[in-house]
TORKOLTI-283287 format. One record per residue (C-alpha): residue number from 1; residue in three letters; x, z, y. Coordinates in Angstrom, 3 decimals. Example, Ala and Ser with C-alpha at 12.3 -4.5 7.8 and 13.67 -1.06 7.14 Angstrom:
2
- i / aa / X / Z / Y
- 1 / ALA / 12.300 / 7.800 / -4.500
- 2 / SER / 13.670 / 7.140 / -1.060
% end
This chain:
352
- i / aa / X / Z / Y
- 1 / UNK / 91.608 / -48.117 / -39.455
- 2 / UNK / 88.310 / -48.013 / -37.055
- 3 / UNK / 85.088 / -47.175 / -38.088
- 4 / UNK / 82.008 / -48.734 / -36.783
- 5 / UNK / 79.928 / -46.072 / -34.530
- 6 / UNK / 76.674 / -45.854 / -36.041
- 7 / UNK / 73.888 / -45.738 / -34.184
- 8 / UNK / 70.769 / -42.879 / -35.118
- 9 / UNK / 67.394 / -45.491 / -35.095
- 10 / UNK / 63.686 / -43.599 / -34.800
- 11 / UNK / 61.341 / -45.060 / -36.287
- 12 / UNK / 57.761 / -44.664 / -34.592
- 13 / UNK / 54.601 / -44.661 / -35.947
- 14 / UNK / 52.162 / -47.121 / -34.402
- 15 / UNK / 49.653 / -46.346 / -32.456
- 16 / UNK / 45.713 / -45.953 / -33.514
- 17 / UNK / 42.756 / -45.999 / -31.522
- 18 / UNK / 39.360 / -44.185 / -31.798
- 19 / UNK / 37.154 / -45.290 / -34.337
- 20 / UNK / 33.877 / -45.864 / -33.633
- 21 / UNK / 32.548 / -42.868 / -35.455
- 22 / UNK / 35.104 / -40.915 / -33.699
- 23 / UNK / 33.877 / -41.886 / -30.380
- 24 / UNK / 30.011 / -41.528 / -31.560
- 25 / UNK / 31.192 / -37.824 / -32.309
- 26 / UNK / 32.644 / -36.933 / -29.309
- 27 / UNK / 30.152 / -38.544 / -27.361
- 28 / UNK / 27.659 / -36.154 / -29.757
- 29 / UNK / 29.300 / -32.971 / -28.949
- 30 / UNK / 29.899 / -32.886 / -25.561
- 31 / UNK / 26.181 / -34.493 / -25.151
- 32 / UNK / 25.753 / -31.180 / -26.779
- 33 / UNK / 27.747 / -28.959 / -24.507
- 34 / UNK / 26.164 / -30.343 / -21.208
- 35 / UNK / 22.662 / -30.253 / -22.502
- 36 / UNK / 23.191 / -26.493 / -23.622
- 37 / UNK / 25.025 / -25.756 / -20.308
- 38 / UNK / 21.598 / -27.084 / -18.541
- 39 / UNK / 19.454 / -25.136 / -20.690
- 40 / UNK / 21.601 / -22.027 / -19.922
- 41 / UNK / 21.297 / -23.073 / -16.401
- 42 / UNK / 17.777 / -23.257 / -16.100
- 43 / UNK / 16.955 / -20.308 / -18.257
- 44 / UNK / 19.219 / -18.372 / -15.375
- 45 / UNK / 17.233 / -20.174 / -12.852
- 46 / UNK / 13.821 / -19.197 / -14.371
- 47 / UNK / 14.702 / -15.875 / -14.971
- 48 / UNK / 16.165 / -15.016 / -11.298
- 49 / UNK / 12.572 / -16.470 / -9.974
- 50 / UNK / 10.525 / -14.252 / -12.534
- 51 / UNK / 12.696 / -11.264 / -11.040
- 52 / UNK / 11.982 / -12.508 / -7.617
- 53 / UNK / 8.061 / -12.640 / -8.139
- 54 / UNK / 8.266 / -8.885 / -9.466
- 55 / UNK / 10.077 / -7.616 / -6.983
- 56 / UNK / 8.084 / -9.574 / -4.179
- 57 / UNK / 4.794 / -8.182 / -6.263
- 58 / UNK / 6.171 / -4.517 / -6.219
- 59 / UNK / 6.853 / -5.066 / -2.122
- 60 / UNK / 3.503 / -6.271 / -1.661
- 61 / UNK / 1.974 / -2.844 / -2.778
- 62 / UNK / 5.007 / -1.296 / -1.076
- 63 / UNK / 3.778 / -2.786 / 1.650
- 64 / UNK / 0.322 / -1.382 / 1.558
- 65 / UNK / 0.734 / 1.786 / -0.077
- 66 / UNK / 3.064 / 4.153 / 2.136
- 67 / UNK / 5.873 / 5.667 / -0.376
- 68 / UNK / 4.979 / 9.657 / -0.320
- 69 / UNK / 8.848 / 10.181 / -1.460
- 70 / UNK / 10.375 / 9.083 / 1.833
- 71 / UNK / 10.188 / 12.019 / 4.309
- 72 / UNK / 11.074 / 12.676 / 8.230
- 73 / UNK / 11.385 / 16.926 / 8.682
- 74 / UNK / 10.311 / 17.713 / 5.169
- 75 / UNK / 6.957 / 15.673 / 5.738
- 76 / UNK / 5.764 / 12.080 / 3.802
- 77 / UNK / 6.365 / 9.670 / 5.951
- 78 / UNK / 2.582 / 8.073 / 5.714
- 79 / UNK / 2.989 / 4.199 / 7.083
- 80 / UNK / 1.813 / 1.601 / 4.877
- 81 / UNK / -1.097 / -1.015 / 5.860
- 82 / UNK / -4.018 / 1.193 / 4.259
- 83 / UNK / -2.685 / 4.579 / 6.354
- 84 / UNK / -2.194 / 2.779 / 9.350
- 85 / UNK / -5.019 / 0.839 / 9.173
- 86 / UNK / -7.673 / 2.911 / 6.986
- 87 / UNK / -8.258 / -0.095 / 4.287
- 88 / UNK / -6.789 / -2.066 / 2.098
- 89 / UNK / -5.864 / -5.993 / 3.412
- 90 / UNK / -8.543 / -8.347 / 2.788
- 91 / UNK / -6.093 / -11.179 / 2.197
- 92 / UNK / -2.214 / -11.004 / 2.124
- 93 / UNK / -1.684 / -12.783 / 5.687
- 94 / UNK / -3.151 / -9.618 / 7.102
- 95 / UNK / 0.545 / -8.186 / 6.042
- 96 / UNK / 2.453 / -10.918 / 8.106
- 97 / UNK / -0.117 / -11.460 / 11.305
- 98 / UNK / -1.389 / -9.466 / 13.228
- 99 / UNK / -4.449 / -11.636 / 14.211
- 100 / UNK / -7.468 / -9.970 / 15.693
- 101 / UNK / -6.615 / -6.576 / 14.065
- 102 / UNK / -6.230 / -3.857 / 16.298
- 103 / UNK / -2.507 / -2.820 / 17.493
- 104 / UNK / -0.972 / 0.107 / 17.112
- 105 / UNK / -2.415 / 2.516 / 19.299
- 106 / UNK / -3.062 / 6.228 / 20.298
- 107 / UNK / -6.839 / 7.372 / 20.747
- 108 / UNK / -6.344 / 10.527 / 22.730
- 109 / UNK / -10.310 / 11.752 / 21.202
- 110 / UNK / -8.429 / 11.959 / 17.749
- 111 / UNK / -4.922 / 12.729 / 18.647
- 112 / UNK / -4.148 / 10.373 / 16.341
- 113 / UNK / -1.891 / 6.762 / 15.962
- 114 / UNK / -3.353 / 3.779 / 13.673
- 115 / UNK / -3.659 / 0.300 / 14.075
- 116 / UNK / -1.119 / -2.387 / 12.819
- 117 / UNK / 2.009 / -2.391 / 12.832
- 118 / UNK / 3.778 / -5.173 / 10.931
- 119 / UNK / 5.024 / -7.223 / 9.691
- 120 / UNK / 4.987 / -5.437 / 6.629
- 121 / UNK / 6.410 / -7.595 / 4.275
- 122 / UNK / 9.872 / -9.884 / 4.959
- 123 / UNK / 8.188 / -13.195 / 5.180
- 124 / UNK / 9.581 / -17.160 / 5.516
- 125 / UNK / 8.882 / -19.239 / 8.377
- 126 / UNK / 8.203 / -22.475 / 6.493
- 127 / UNK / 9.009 / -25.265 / 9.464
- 128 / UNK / 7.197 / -27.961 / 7.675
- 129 / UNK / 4.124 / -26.484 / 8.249
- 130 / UNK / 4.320 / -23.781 / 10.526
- 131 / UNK / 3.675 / -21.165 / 8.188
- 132 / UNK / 4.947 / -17.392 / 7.773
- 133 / UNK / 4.528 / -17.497 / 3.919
- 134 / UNK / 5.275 / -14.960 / 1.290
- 135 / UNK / 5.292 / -16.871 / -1.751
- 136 / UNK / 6.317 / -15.766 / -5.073
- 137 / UNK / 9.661 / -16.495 / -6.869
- 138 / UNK / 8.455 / -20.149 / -7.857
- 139 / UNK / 7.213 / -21.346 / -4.507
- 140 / UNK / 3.574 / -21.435 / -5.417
- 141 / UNK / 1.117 / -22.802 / -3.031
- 142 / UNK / -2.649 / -21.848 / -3.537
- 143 / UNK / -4.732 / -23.822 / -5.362
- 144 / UNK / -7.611 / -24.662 / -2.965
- 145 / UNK / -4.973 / -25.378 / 0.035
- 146 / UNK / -7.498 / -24.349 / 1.978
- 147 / UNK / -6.637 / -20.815 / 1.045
- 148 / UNK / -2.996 / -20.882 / 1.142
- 149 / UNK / -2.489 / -19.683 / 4.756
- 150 / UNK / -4.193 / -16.382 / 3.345
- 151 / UNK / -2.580 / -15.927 / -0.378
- 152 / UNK / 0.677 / -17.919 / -0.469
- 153 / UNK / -0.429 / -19.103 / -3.714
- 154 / UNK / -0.697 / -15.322 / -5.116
- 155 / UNK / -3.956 / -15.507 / -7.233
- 156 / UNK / -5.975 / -12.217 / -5.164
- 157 / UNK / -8.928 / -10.069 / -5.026
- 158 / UNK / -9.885 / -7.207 / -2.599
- 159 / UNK / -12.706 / -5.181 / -3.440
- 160 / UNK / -12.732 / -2.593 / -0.019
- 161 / UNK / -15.759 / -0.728 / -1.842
- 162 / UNK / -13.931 / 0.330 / -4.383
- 163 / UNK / -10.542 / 0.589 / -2.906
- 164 / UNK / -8.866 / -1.727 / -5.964
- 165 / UNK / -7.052 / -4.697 / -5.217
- 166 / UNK / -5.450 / -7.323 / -7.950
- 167 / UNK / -2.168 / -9.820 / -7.686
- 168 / UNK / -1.049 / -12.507 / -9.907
- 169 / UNK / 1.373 / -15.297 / -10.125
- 170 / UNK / 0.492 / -18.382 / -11.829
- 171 / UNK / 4.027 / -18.265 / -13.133
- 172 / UNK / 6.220 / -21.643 / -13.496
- 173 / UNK / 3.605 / -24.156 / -15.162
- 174 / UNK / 1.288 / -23.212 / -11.745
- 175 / UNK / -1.706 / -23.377 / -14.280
- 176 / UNK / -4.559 / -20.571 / -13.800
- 177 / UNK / -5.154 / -20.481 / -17.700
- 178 / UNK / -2.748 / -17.361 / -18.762
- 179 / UNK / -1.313 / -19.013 / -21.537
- 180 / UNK / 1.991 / -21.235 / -21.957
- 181 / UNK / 2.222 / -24.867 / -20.346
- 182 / UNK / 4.743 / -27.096 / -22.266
- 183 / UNK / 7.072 / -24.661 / -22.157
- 184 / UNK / 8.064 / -22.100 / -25.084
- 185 / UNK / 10.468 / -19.503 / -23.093
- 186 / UNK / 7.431 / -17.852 / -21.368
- 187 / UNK / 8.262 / -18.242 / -17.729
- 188 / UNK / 5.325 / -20.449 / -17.941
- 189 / UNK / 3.138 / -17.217 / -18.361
- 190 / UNK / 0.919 / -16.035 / -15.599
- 191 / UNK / 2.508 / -12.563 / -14.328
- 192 / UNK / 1.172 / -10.428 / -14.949
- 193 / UNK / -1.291 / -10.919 / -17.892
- 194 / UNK / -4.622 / -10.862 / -16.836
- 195 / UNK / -5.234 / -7.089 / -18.183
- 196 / UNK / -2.850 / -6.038 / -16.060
- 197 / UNK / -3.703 / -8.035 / -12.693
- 198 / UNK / -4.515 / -4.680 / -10.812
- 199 / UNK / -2.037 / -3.793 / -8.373
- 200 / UNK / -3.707 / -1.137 / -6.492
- 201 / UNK / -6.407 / 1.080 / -7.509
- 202 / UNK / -8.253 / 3.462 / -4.918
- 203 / UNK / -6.292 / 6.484 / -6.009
- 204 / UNK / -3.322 / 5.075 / -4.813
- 205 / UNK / -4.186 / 5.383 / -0.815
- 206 / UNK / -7.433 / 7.154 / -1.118
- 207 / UNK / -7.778 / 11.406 / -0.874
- 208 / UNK / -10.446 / 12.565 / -2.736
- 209 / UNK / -11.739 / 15.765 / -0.751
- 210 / UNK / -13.980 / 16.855 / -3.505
- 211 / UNK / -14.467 / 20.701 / -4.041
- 212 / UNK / -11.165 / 21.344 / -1.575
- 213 / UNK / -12.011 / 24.676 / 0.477
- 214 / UNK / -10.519 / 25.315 / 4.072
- 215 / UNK / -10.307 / 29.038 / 5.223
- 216 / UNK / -9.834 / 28.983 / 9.188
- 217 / UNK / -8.329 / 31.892 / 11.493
- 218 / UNK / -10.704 / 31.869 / 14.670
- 219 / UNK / -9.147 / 33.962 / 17.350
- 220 / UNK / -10.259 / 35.745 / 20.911
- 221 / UNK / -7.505 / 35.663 / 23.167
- 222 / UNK / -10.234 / 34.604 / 26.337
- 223 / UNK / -10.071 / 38.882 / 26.973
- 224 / UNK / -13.839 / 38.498 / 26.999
- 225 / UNK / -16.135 / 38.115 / 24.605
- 226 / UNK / -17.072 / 34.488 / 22.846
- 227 / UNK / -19.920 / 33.836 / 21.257
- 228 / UNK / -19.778 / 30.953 / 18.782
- 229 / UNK / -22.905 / 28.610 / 17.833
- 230 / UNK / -24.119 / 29.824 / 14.431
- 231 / UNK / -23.319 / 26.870 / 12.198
- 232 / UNK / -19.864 / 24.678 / 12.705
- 233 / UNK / -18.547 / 21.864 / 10.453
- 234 / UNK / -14.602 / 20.520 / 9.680
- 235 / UNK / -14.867 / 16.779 / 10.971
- 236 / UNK / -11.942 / 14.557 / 9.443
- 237 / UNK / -10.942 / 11.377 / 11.437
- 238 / UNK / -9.224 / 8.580 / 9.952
- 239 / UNK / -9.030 / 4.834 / 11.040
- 240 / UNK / -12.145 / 2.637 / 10.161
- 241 / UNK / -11.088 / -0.653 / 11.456
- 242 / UNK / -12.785 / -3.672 / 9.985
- 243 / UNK / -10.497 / -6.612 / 11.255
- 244 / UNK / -12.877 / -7.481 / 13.990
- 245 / UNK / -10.562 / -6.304 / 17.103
- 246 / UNK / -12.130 / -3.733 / 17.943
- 247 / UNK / -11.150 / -0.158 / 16.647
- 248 / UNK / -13.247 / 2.744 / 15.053
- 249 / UNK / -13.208 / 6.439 / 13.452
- 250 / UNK / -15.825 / 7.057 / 10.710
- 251 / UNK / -19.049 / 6.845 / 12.191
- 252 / UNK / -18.973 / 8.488 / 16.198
- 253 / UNK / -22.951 / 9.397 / 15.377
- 254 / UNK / -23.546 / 12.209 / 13.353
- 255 / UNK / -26.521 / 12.097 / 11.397
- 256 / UNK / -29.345 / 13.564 / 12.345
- 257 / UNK / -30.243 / 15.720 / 9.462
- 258 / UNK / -28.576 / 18.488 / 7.545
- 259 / UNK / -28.644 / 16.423 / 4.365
- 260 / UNK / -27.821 / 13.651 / 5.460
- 261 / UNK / -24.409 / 15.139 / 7.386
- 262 / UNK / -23.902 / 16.331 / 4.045
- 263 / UNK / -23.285 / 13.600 / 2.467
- 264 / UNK / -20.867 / 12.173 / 4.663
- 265 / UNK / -17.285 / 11.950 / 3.204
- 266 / UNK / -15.832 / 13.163 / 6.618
- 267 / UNK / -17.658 / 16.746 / 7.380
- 268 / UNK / -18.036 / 19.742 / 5.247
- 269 / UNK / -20.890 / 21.503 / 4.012
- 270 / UNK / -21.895 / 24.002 / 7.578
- 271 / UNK / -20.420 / 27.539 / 7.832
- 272 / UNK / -21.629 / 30.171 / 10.074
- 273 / UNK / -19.916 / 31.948 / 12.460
- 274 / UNK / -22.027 / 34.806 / 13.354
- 275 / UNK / -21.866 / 37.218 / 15.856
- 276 / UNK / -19.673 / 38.014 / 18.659
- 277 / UNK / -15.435 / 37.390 / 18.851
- 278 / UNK / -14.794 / 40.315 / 20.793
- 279 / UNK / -11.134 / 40.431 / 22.901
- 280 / UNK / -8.368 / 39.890 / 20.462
- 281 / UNK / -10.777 / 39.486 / 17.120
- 282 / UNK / -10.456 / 37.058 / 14.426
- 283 / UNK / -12.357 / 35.652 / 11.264
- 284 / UNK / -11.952 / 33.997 / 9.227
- 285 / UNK / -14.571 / 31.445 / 7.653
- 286 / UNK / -14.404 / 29.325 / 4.912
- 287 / UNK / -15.174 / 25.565 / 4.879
- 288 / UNK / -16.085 / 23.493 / 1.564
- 289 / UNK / -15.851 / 19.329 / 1.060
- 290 / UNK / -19.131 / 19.585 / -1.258
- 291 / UNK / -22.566 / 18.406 / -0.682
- 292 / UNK / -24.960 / 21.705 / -1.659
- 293 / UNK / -23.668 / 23.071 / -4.617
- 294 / UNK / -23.514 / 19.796 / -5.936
- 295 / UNK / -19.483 / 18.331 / -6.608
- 296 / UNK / -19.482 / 14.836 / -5.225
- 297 / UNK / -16.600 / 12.555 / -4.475
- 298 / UNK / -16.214 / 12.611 / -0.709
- 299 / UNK / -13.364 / 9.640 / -0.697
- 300 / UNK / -10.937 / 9.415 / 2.497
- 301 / UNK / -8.155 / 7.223 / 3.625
- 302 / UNK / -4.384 / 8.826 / 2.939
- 303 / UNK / -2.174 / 9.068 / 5.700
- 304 / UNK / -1.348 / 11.332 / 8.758
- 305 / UNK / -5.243 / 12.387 / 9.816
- 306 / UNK / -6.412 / 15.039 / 11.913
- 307 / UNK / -9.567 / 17.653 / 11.828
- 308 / UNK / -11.504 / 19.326 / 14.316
- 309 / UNK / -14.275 / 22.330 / 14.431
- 310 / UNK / -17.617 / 20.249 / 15.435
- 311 / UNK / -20.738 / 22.096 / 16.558
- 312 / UNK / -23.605 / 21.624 / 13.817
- 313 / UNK / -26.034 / 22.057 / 17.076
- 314 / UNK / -24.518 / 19.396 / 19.184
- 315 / UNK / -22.379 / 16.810 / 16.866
- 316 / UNK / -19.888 / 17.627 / 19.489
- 317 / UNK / -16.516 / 19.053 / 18.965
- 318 / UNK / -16.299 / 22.941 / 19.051
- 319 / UNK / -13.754 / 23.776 / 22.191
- 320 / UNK / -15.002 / 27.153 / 23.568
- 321 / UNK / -11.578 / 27.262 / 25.833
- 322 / UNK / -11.151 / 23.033 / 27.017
- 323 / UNK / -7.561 / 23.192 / 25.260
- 324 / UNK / -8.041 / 22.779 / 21.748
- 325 / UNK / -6.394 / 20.012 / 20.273
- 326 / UNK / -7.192 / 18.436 / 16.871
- 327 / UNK / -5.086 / 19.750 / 14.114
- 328 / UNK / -2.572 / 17.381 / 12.301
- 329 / UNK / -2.549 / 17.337 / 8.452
- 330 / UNK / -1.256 / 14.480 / 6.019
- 331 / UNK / -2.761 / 13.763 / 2.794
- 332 / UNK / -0.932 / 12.332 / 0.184
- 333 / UNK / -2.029 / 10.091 / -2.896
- 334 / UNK / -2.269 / 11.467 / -6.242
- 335 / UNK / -0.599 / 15.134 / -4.832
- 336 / UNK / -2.421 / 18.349 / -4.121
- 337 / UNK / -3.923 / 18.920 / -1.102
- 338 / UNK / -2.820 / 21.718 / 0.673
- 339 / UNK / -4.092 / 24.888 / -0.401
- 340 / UNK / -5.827 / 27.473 / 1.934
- 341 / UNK / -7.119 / 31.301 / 0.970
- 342 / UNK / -8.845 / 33.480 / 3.099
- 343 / UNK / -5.321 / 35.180 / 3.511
- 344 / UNK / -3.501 / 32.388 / 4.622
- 345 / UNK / -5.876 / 30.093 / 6.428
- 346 / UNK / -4.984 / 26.489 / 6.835
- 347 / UNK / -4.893 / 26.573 / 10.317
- 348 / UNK / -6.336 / 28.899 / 13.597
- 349 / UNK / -8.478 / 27.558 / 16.293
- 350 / UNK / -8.302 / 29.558 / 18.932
- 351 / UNK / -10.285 / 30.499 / 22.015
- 352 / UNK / -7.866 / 31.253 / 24.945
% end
């Protein structure tokens, strides 16, 4: 007897589309998931160009005030546009051309270096217009275009009298108001605030000599017998350059009066040097950064400067042997200034 193979049937479900509310919801969510994806995009994107304007503020004052923790031999290594240059830049193109400021240059008077010696900042050459630009992390352009070839669209101020200087960003909405655009994540801020606009303040690349004595070792080694005018000075040089092309220490005329050279923020108050250095003799005399016995700010450029012993008679510099050379010293911001006793004099001049 045969039996019929049977024969194992599958029974399938039929098929169902989307419904239209399906759809609608899908469409919904991944709506969603894109439009948070650009949101988290351009958050990123606004927060890597608020970095970018710090850091490009920070280099800016980098750029003009020389870092006193980098050191060649144990010394500061004082470059920087206000030690090389004696002032702060009247506009922030002075850090990318040179223009009609001085170069770089040794005046053998001084025996000193200064003049410019940029770029100091990593600029862009922008080939649409032909500009070397520093702009901030948005790509600001000034708002009188007029101006832009001289602030990149950095909102500026230089006030060379009182040595402070002040930097700003108008921030993502470009809108000089400080407060938000349309915006509510606060890239639309101006950076900084305006409280806190003040990127440099005189402190920051000016000494103040005020009050600081200098003891000096004057020495015979002629073999004969020197005698020194009665009243000398300590002269300071630093660069006074004023953007005009040509290049100048503080004021080569010494005033006329006692009074008046007392005032000046470059000499000391006079010392006397009295009587004869006899073969092989030394004093030592004291020198003081006051005006009388009055304390007054006597306010200097920081940077690698150099001093001489000037005749109070004359105006001229003190060099009893025709080989003295002016001594080197660099002053630091916001540090001490080297200290000097009668027993350890700052430095000897010497008359060989």
């Amino acid at each position: 007897m045969f039996s019929r193979p049977t024969t194992n049937r599958i029974r399938s479900t039929p098929r169902r589309g989307l419904t239209l509310l399906e759809m609608l919801l899908v469409t919904f969510i991944l709506a969603t998931v894109a439009m948070s994806a650009v949101q988290l995009t351009d958050r990123v994107d606004s927060q890597l160009r608020f970095d970018e304007t710090k850091r490009k503020r920070d280099d800016i004052r980098q750029a003009i005030v020389f870092d006193s923790s980098v050191a060649v031999l144990s010394q500061p290594l004082a470059r920087g546009f206000a030690a090389d240059l004696g002032r702060l830049p009247n506009n922030l193109d002075e850090l990318v051309n040179q223009g009609t400021i001085s170069a770089w240059q040794y005046d053998t008077t001084t025996g000193q270096w200064a003049g410019w010696r940029g770029p100091y900042v990593d600029y862009k050459f922008e080939s649409t217009s032909g500009l070397k630009a520093y702009r901030d992390g948005w790509g600001n352009a000034d708002l009188l275009p007029a101006n832009d070839a001289l602030y990149f669209g950095w909102v500026t101020s230089v006030n060379q009298t009182t040595g402070v200087m002040t930097v700003q960003s108008l921030a993502a909405d470009r809108l000089s108001d400080g407060s938000p655009g349309a915006g509510t994540d606060g890239y639309e801020l101006d950076y900084p605030d305006v409280a806190n606009t003040q990127l440099i303040a005189e402190l920051d690349h000016r000494i103040n000599l005020k009050g600081w004595e200098v003891w000096v070792e004057f020495r015979n080694d002629t073999g004969g017998n020197v005698n020194p005018p009665d009243d000398l000075r300590i002269r300071v040089y630093y660069p006074d350059e004023d953007g005009s092309g040509g290049f100048d220490w503080p004021d080569p005329t010494i005033p006329t009066t006692d009074a008046a050279r007392d005032v000046c923020n470059y000499l000391t108050l006079d010392a006397k040097l009295t009587g004869t250095l006899l073969p092989g003799e030394t004093k030592n005399i004291r020198f003081r950064f006051t005006q009388g016995a009055i304390q007054v700010d006597k306010m200097i450029p920081a940077g690698a400067r150099t001093m001489i012993i000037m005749d109070e008679n004359t105006g001229a510099e003190y060099d009893p042997s025709s080989n003295n050379e002016p001594v080197g010293i660099t002053l630091v911001p916001n540090a001490f200034l080297p200290t000097s006793t009668q027993h350890a004099p700052l430095f000897s001049w010497e008359c060989d």
